[in-house]
ROFI-455266 format. One line per field, with one value per residue (C-alpha): chain; x, y, z. Coordinates in steps of 0.1 Angstrom, whole numbers, always signed. Layout:
<recs>
chain <- (A:...)
X <- (X:...)
Y <- (Y:...)
Z <- (Z:...)
</recs>
This chain:
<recs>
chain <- (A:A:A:A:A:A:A:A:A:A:A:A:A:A:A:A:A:A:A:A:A:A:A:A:A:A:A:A:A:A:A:A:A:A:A:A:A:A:A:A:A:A:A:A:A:A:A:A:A:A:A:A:A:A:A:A:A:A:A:A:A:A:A:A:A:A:A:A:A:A:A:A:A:A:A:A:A:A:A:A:A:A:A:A:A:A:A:A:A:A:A:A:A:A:A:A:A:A:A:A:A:A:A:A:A:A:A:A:A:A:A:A:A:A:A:A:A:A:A:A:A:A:A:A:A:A:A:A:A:A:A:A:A:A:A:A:A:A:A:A:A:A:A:A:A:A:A:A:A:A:A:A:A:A:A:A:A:A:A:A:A:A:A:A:A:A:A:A:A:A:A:A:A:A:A:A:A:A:A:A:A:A:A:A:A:A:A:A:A:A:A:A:A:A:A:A:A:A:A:A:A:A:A:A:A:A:A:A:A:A:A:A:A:A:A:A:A:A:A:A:A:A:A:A:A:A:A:A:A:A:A:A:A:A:A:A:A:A:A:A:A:A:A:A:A:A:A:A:A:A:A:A:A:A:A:A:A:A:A:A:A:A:A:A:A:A:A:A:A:A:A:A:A:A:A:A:A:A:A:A:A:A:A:A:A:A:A:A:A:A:A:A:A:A:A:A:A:A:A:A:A:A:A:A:A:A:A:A:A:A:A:A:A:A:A:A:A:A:A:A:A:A:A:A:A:A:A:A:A:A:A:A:A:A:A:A:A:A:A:A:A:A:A:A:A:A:A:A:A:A:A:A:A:A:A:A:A:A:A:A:A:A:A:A:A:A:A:A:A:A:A:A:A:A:A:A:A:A:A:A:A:A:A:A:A:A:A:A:A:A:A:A:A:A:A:A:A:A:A:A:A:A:A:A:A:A:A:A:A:A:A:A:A:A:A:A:A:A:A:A:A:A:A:A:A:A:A:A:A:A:A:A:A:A:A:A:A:A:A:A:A:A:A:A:A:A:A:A:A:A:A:A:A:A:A:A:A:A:A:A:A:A:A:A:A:A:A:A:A:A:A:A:A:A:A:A:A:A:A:A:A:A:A:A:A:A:A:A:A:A:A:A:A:A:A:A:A:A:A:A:A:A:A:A:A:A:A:A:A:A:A:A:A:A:A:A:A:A:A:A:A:A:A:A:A:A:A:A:A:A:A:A:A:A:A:A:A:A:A:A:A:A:A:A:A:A:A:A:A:A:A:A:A:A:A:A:A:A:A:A:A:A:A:A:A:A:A:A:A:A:A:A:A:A:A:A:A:A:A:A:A:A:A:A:A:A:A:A:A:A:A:A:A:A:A:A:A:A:A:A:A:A:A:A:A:A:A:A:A:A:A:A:A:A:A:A:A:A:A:A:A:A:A:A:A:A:A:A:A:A:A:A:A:A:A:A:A:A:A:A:A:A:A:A:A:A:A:A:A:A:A:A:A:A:A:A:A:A:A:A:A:A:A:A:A:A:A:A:A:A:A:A:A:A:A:A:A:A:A:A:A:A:A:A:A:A:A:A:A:A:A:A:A:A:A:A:A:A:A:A:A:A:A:A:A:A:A:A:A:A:A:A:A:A:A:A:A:A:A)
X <- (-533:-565:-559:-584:-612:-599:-612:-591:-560:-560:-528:-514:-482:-471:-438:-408:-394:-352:-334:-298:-285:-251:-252:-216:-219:-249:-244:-258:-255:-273:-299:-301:-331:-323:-331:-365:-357:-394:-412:-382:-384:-347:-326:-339:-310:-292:-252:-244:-211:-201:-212:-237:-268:-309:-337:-356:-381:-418:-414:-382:-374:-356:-352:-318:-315:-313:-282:-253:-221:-235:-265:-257:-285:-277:-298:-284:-269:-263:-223:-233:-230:-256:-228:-203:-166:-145:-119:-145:-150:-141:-150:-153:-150:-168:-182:-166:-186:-184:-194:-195:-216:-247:-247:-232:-229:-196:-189:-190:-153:-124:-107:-84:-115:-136:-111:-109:-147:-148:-118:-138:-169:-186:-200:-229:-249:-285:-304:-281:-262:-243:-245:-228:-237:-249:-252:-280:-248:-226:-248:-276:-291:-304:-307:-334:-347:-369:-400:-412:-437:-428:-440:-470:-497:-474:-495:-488:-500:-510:-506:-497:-507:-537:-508:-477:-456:-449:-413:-398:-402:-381:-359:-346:-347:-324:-299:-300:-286:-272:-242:-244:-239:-254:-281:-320:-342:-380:-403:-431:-428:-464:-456:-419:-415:-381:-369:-374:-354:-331:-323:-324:-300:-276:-287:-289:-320:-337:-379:-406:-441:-472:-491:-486:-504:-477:-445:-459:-468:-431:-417:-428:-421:-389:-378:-394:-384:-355:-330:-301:-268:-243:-210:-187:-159:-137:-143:-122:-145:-172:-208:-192:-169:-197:-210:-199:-217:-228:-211:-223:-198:-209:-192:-202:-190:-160:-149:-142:-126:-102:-94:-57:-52:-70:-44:-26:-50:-58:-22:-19:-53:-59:-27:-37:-71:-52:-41:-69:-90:-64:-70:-108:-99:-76:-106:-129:-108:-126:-160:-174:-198:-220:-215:-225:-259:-269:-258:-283:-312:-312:-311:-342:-361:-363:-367:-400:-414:-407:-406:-377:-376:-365:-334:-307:-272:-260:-282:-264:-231:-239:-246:-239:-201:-179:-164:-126:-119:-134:-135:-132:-171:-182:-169:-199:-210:-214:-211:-229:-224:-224:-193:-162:-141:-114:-135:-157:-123:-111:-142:-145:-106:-114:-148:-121:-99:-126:-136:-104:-100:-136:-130:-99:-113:-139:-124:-101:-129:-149:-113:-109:-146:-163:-185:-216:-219:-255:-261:-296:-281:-251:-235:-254:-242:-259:-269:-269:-297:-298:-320:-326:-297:-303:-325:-342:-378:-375:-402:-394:-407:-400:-402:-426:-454:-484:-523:-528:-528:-503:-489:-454:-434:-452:-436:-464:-445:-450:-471:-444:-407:-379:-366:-343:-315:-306:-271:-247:-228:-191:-179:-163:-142:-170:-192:-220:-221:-261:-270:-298:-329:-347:-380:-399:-431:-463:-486:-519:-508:-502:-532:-552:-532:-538:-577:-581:-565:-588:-617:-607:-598:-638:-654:-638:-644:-680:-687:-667:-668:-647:-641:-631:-616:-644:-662:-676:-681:-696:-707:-709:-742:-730:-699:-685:-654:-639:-632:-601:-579:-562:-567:-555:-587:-601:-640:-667:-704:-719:-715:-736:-729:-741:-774:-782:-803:-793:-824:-809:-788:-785:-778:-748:-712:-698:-669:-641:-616:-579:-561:-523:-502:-499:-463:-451:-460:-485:-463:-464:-466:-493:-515:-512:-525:-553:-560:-564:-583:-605:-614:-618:-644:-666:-665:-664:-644:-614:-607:-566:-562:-530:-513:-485:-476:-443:-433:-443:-476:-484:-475:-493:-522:-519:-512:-537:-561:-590:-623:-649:-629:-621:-592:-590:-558:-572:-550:-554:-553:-525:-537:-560:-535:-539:-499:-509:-537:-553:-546:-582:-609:-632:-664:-687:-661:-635:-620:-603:-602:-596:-590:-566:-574:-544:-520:-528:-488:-471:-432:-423:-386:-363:-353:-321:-301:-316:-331:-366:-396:-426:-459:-482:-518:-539:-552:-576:-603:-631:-668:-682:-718:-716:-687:-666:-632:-629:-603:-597:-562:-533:-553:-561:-521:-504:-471:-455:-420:-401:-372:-353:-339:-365:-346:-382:-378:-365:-379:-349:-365:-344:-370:-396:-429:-454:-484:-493:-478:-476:-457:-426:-433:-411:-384:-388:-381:-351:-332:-349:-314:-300:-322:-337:-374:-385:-368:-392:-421:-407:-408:-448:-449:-467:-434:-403:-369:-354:-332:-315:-323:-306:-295:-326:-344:-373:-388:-413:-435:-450:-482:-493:-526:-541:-541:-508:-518:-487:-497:-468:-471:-436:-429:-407:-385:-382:-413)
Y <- (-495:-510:-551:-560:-581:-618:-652:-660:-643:-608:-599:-567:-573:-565:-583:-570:-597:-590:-609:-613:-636:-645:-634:-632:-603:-588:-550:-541:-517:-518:-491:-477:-460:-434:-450:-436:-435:-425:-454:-479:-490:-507:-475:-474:-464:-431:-425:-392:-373:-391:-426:-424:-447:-445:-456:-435:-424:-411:-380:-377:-373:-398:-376:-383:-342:-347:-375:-355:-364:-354:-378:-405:-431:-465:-497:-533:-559:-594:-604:-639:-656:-673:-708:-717:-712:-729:-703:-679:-692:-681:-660:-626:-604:-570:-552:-571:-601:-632:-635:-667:-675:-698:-733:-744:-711:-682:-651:-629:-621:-633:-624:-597:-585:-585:-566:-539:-535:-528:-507:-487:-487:-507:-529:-529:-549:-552:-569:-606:-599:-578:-566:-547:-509:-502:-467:-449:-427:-461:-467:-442:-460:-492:-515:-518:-552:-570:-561:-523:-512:-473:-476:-495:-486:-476:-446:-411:-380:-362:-391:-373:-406:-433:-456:-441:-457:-443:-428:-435:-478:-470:-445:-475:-501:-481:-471:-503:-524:-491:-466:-432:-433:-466:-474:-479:-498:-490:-505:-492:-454:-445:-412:-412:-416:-438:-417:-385:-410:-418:-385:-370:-396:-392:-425:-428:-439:-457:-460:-470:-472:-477:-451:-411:-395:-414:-400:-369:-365:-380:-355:-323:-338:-343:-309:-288:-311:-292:-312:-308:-308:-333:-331:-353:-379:-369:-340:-355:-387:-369:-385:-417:-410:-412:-387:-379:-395:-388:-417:-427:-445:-486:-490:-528:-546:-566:-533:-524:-556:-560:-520:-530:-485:-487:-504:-476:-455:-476:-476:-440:-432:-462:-454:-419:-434:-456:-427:-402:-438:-434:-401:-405:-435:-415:-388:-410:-403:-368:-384:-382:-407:-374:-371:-401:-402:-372:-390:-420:-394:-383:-420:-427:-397:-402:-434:-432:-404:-416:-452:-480:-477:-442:-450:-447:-462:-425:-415:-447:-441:-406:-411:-453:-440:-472:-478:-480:-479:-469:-491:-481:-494:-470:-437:-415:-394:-364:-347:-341:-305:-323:-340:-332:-305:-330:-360:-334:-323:-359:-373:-339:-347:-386:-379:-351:-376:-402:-382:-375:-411:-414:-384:-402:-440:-424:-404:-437:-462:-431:-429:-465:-476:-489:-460:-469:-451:-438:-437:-420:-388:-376:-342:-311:-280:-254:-225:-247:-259:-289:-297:-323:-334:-339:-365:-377:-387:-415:-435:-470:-471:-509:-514:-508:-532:-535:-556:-560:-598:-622:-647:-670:-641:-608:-587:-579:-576:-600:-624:-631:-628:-654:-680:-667:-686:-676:-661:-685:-684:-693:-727:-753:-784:-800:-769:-746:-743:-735:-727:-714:-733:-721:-710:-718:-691:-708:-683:-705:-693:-660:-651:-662:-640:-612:-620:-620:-587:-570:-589:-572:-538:-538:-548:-524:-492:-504:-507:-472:-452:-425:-394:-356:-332:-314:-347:-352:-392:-403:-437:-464:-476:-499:-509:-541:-559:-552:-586:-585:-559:-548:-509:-515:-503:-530:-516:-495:-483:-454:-432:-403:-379:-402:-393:-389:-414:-426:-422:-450:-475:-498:-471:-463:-464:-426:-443:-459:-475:-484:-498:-497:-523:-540:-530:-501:-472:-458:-445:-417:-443:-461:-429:-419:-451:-451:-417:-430:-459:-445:-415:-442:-457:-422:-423:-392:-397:-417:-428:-442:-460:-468:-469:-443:-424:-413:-380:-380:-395:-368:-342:-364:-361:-324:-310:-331:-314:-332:-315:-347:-368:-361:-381:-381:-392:-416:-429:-466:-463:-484:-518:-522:-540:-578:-581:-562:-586:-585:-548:-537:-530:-525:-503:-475:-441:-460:-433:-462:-445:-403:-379:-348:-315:-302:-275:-241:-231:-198:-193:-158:-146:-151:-115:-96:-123:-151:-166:-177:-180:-202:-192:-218:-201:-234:-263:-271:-287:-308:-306:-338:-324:-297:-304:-276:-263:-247:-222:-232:-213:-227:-237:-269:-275:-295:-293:-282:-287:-276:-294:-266:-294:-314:-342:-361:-391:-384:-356:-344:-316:-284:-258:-271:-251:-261:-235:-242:-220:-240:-265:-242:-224:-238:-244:-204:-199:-217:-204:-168:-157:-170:-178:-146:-152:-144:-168:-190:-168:-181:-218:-216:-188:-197:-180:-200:-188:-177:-206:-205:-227:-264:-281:-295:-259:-274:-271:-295:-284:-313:-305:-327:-330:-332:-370:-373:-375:-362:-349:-330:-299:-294:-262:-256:-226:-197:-210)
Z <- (-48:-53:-69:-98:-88:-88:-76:-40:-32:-45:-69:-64:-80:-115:-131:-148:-172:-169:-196:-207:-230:-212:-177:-174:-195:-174:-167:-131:-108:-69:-67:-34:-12:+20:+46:+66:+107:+112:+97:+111:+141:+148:+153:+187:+202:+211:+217:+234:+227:+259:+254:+272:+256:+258:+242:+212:+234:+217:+217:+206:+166:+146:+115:+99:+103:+143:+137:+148:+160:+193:+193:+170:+164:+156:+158:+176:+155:+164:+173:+169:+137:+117:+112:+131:+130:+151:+154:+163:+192:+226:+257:+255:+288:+284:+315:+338:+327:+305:+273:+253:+217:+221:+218:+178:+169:+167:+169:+138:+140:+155:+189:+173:+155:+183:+209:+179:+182:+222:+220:+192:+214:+188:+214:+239:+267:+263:+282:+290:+254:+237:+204:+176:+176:+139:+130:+110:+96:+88:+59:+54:+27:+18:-10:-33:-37:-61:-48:-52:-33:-41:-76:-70:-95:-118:-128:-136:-121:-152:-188:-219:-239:-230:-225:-200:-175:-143:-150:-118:-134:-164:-147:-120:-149:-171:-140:-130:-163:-180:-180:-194:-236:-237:-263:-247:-276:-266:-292:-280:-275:-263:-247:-254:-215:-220:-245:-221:-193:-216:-222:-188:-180:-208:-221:-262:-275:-301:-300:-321:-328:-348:-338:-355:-323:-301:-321:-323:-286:-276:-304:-288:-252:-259:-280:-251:-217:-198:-175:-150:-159:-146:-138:-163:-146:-178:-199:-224:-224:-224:-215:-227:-193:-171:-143:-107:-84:-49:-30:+8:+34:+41:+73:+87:+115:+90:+81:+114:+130:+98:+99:+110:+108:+141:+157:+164:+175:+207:+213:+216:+234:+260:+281:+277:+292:+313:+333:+337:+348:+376:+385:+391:+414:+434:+438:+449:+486:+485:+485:+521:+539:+540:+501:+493:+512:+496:+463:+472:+483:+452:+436:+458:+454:+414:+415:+440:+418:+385:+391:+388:+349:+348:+365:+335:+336:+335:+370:+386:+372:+387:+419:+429:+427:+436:+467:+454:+422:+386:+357:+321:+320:+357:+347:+350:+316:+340:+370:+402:+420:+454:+441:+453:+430:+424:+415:+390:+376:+372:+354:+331:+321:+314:+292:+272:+267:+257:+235:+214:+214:+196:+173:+156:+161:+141:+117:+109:+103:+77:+61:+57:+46:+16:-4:-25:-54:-55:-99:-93:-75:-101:-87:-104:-118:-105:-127:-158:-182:-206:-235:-254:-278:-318:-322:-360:-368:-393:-410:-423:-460:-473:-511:-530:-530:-549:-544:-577:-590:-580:-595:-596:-605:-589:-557:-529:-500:-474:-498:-525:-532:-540:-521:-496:-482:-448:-435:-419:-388:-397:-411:-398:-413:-423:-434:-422:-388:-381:-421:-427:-446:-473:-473:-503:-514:-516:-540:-531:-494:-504:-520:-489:-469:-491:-498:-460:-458:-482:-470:-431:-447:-467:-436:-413:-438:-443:-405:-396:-423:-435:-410:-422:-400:-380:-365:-405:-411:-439:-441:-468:-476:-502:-506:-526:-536:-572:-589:-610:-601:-628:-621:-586:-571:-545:-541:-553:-535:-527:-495:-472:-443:-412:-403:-440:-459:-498:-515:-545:-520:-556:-581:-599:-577:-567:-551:-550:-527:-531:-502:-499:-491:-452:-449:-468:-481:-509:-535:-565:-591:-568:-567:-610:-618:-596:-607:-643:-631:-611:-642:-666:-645:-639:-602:-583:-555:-550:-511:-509:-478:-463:-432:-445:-477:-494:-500:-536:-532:-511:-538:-562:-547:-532:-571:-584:-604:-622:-626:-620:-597:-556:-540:-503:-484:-457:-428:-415:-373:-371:-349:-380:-394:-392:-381:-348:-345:-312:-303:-322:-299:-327:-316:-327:-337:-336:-363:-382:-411:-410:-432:-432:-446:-472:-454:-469:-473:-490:-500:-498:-518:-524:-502:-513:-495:-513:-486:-487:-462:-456:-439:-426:-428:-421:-432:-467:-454:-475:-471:-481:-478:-497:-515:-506:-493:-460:-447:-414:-393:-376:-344:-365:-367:-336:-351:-383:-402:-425:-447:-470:-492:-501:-525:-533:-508:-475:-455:-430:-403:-408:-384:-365:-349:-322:-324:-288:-268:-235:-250:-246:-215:-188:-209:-223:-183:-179:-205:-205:-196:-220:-250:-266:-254:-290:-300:-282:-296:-330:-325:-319:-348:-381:-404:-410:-405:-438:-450:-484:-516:-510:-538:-550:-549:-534:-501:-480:-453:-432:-409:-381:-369:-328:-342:-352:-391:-411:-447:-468:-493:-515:-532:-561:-553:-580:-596)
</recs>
C-alpha cells in the first residue's frame, strides 16, 4: 500500500465511521482471524506426547497442520497478574523450588486454582519463572481488532464499476453488526458489491443510486453470481433462524483453574502416579556404579561436541539419574539401552500412566471450555448451489412536476407547494411533545432556484453537446434561453456534427430544448405539449432532456409520428444535477447529455395456445448527419426485459435476457446438472418465452444500453 503524497507523516489509514443511535441496542458480533504460527513468533515452544518440552527450533515447521496431540505447540503466558489481589497471594512450590509473585503484584488465580494448573501440566519453569503453558490449539484464532491491515488498499482485483469496494470491507462490516434476514440499506450501490454480500450472506437488502450504468451493472451481477449453501439452525425458522456455525474451543488459564470437573480426575490418576513414581525409585537399585559412568560418558561426549546448549532437560533426565529417589518433576521422558531392564520397564509404565492421566485431563478441560462461534465460516452443504433470491428494480417517479411559470399557486416540485406542518411525536399534558414547525414557501426563492437550474442545465448542453449512439456528438453553435415559457420549451439555437462548421451561426433556430424537471420524471402529458409547441414554432428537432422518463412518455415519443419535427429522448448523467452538487467533474466528453437509439421490437401470435412472443432484433438508431435511421443488431443491447402486463405506469420484469454470453457462464456450470443448459442459452437469446396476454393485453419491452440508458417500446396485443 502505497500512502498519497502528504506534507509530514504519511497516512495510510482509511476510516470506517460505525454509528448507532442507542448503543444499548448495538448488535455485534467478534470477528475472528486464524491465527498464523509462521509469521508469530510467541509459540516458541514444543510439548511432546511425554512432556517433554523444547524450543521451536529453525528448521522446524510451525504450521498449525504439524500441531498434533503428539507435538503440541503452545506459547508462555505470564502467571503473574497485572493488579494485585491479596488473596492471590502466596508461595507456590513447583520443581522442588519456591515460587512467590513479584513485589505488589499476585498471582492470576488463587491457590486451589493454581494447584489445578500444575496438576494439569499447565505450568512450566523458564528461565527463574514459571509461566502458564498457552496452546496454539486452546484458541486457534484471534480477534480482529480495529485496525485492518488485511484489507489495506481496499481495492479489487478486477472492478466491475469505476467506483467498487474491496468486498472483504463490507463482508466484515455486515457480519459484524448483522444476523442472517436482517435488512442492509446501501445508498450508494456502485457495483452492487453490498447487495452481492448481502446476498451471499443471506442478508436482505435495499440499495440505491443515481447512476443507470450502476444498477444495471449490479442487476446482471447479481441475477448470474452463484453462492454456497448454508446449513439452517431451524428449518422451520428458516434463514430468519440463522446458520450453523463452525465454532473453535477458547480454553484460557480461568477456564482451567475454575474447571472444578478436574477435580476428580487428579484424584483418580496421581495415586495411580503415586505408585509407578515408586517403582522407578525402587529400580534405581539395578543401576550399577559401571552404569552410571557410561551414563555420564555419554552426557560429556555431547556436550563437548555439540556444546553446553544442546544439553536438553530430557538428555539430563536421561542420563544424570538421581542417586535415591525420583520425583514427579526427574522422571526421564525416555529410556537409555544401558539402563537396567527393570528401571526401562519402570519408567515406560510411569510415562503410560502419565499419559492416560493427560488424555482425560485433556479431554475434560475441551469438554468443559468456552467455543467462539466463528459467523464468517457457516457449515456448507456440499453438492448444493444457490442463486440469487427474487429481487425488484424500482424507479422512484415523484409527482408530476412541471418548469413552466410559477407563481403563488403553481406545483414545481421542490420550488413550490403548500405549507406543510410537520408530524408530531406523541402528546403530553400540556401538548406536542417536539411539534413540528411550519415551513412557509417563498416564490421569490423559488424562482431563483429554478432560474439557476436552467441557467446550469443551458450552460452544460452548450459546452457538451448532445451525443448519439455510435460516438456521434453534435454540438450547439448557438443556443439561447426562451423568455416566457408558456410552451414549456426552455431554449432554442442551431446545432452541427462536431467537426462541422454552421455556415449561418445567426440564422433561423432548427432546435429546440425542453428540460424536465430536477426531481421526477418527464411525463406523457409533458412530451404532447411540447410536441405541439415545438410544431407551432417550425423547428425541426425537438431535444427532451431529463434525468428519467415514465413509461408513457417513452411510448409517446416512440409512436410519435410527425413528418417535419425530430424528437430525441436525451438522458441527463445523473451528478449534473445541482442536488448532487460537487460530484461533476465537468471536462471535455463528459457525455452529459446521450441519446438512445429506439429498440427495433416484433410480437409474434398469439400461437394455438394463446401465448405470445417477443423478438428483440436491435436498436433504431438516428443519423444526425444525414438524417437517417440505422439498423443496428442486438450486440448494441446490454440487457433487455420484458413485462407481459404492461398496466401503463409501473413496469414489473416478468423474463429477463443478457445478450453477452459470459455473463452467465459460471453459473451455467454450477447448475449444468441441474438446469437444462439451454435454458441458459435462452436467457442471453434475443426471443422471449411465450407468456400469455395479462390483463391489460399489452406488453412492454425495456432495452438497456452498455451505459445503462433504459428506453421502453409497448405493444398492444391482438392489434
Amino acid at each position: 500500500m502505497t500512502p498519497l503524497g502528504s506534507a509530514g507523516l504519511a497516512k495510510v489509514y482509511d476510516y470506517l465511521l460505525w454509528y448507532c443511535k442507542d448503543s444499548s441496542q448495538m448488535k455485534y458480533h467478534e470477528i475472528y482471524e486464524d491465527k498464523d504460527l509462521e509469521a508469530s513468533t510467541e509459540f516458541a515452544f514444543i510439548m511432546s506426547g511425554d512432556g517433554e518440552i523444547s524450543r521451536i527450533t529453525d528448521d522446524q515447521s510451525a504450521s498449525p497442520l504439524e500441531t498434533n496431540e503428539k507435538t503440541p505447540i503452545f506459547k508462555r503466558s505470564d502467571l503473574v497478574s497485572s493488579g494485585y489481589t491479596p488473596s492471590c497471594v502466596y508461595p507456590i512450590e513447583f520443581g522442588g523450588e519456591i515460587y512467590t509473585p513479584r513485589a505488589r503484584k499476585s498471582w492470576r488465580t488463587n491457590p486451589d486454582g493454581m494447584s489445578r494448573l500444575i496438576s494439569a501440566e499447565r505450568v512450566f519453569k523458564l528461565g527463574r519463572r514459571i509461566y502458564f503453558k498457552l496452546f496454539y490449539d486452546d484458541s486457534p484464532v484471534f480477534q480482529i481488532l480495529n485496525s485492518w491491515h488485511d484489507t489495506a488498499g481496499g481495492f479489487v482485483t478486477t472492478k466491475q464499476y469505476v467506483v467498487e469496494t474491496n468486498p472483504k470491507i463490507i463482508e466484515r462490516c455486515m457480519l459484524m453488526t448483522t444476523d442472517p434476514g436482517d435488512l442492509v440499506l446501501d445508498p450508494t450501490c456502485g457495483g452492487g458489491t453490498t447487495a452481492y454480500v448481502a446476498e451471499q450472506w443471506g442478508r436482505r437488502w435495499v440499495t440505491i443510486d443515481t447512476s443507470r450504468v450502476s444498477v444495471a451493472i449490479a442487476r446482471q451481477r447479481l441475477l448470474t453470481a452463484k453462492f454456497d449453501y448454508y446449513q439452517l439452525r431451524n428449518e422451520a425458522q428458516g434463514i430468519s433462524g440463522g446458520f450453523e456455525y463452525r465454532t473453535v474451543p477458547h480454553i484460557t488459564l480461568r477456564s482451567i483453574a475454575q474447571n472444578t470437573n478436574l477435580d476428580p480426575v487428579f484424584d483418580k490418576h496421581n495415586p495411580i502416579l503415586e505408585q509407578e513414581l515408586g517403582q522407578c525409585s525402587k529400580a534405581l537399585e539395578k543401576v550399577s556404579q559401571e552404569i552410571q559412568q557410561k551414563l555420564d560418558t555419554k552426557l560429556v561426549s555431547k556436550q563437548r561436541k555439540e556444546g553446553k546448549r544442546s544439553i536438553t532437560e530430557a538428555d539430563r533426565r536421561r542420563w544424570e539419574l538421581p542417586k535415591e529417589n525420583f520425583e514427579h518433576w526427574t522422571v526421564p521422558f525416555d529410556t537409555d539401552g544401558d539402563w537396567p531392564k527393570e528401571l526401562i520397564e519402570a519408567v515406560k509404565d510411569y510415562r503410560q500412566a502419565w499419559r492416560a492421566k493427560m488424555d482425560e485431563v485433556n479431554a475434560c478441560i475441551a469438554a468443559n471450555a468456552e467455543h467462539e462461534e466463528l459467523v464468517d465460516k457457516p457449515e456448507v452443504v456440499r453438492g448444493v448451489v444457490r442463486v440469487s433470491g427474487p429481487f425488484t428494480v424500482e424507479a422512484v417517479q415523484p409527482p408530476e412536476i412541471s418548469l413552466g411559470n410559477l407563481g403563488p399557486e403553481s406545483e414545481a416540485g421542490m420550488f413550490a407547494g403548500e405549507p406543510e406542518e410537520m408530524e408530531t411525536f406523541g402528546s403530553g399534558e400540556e401538548g406536542p411533545i417536539f411539534a413540528g414547525r411550519v415551513v412557509e414557501t417563498r416564490p421569490d426563492k423559488e424562482a431563483q432556484n429554478l432560474e439557476a437550474y436552467l441557467h446550469k442545465m443551458l450552460r452544460l448542453l452548450k459546452t457538451d453537446g448532445v451525443r448519439f449512439p455510435n460516438n456521434k456528438q453534435m454540438k450547439f453553435t448557438r443556443l439561447e434561453q426562451i423568455t416566457g415559457q408558456e410552451s414549456g420549451l426552455h431554449a432554442e439555437g442551431r446545432w452541427i456534427l462536431e467537426g462541422e462548421q454552421d455556415e449561418d451561426v445567426e440564422g433561423q433556430a432548427k432546435v429546440c430544448v425542453a428540460f424536465g424537471p430536477q426531481y421526477g420524471p418527464v411525463t406523457a402529458m409533458q412530451v404532447e405539449e411540447l410536441v405541439r409547441a415545438a410544431n407551432r414554432r417550425g423547428y425541426d428537432d425537438l431535444v427532451i432532456a431529463a434525468f428519467s422518463f415514465d413509461g408513457p412518455a417513452q411510448a409517446v415519443i416512440e409512436e410519435a409520428q410527425h413528418p417535419h419535427l425530430r424528437i430525441h429522448m436525451a438522458h441527463i448523467r445523473p451528478d449534473v444535477n445541482p442536488g448532487m452538487e460537487g460530484l461533476l467533474k465537468e471536462q471535455p466528453g463528459s457525455q452529459l447529455f446521450t441519446v438512445f437509439g429506439q429498440p427495433r421490437t416484433n410480437v409474434e401470435g398469439p400461437d394455438k395456445n394463446g401465448e405470445y412472443k417477443v423478438v428483440m432484433q436491435g436498436v433504431d438508431i438516428y443519423n444526425p448527419v444525414d438524417n437517417s435511421i440505422t439498423a443496428t443488431g442486438a450486440d448494441k443491447v446490454a440487457a433487455w426485459f420484458i413485462d407481459g402486463d404492461y398496466d401503463g405506469w409501473t413496469f414489473c420484469i416478468t423474463q429477463a435476457f443478457f445478450p453477452d454470453k459470459s455473463a452467465w457462464e459460471k453459473l451455467s456450470k454450477a447448475l449444468k446438472t441441474i438446469v437444462d443448459p439451454e435454458r441458459f442459452d435462452a436467457f442471453s437469446g434475443t426471443e422471449s418465452l411465450p407468456f400469455p396476454a395479462g390483463k391489460h393485453q399489452c406488453v412492454a419491452v425495456k432495452v438497456i444500453d452498455p451505459r445503462g440508458n433504459e428506453v421502453m417500446r409497448v405493444h398492444k396485443l391482438g392489434d
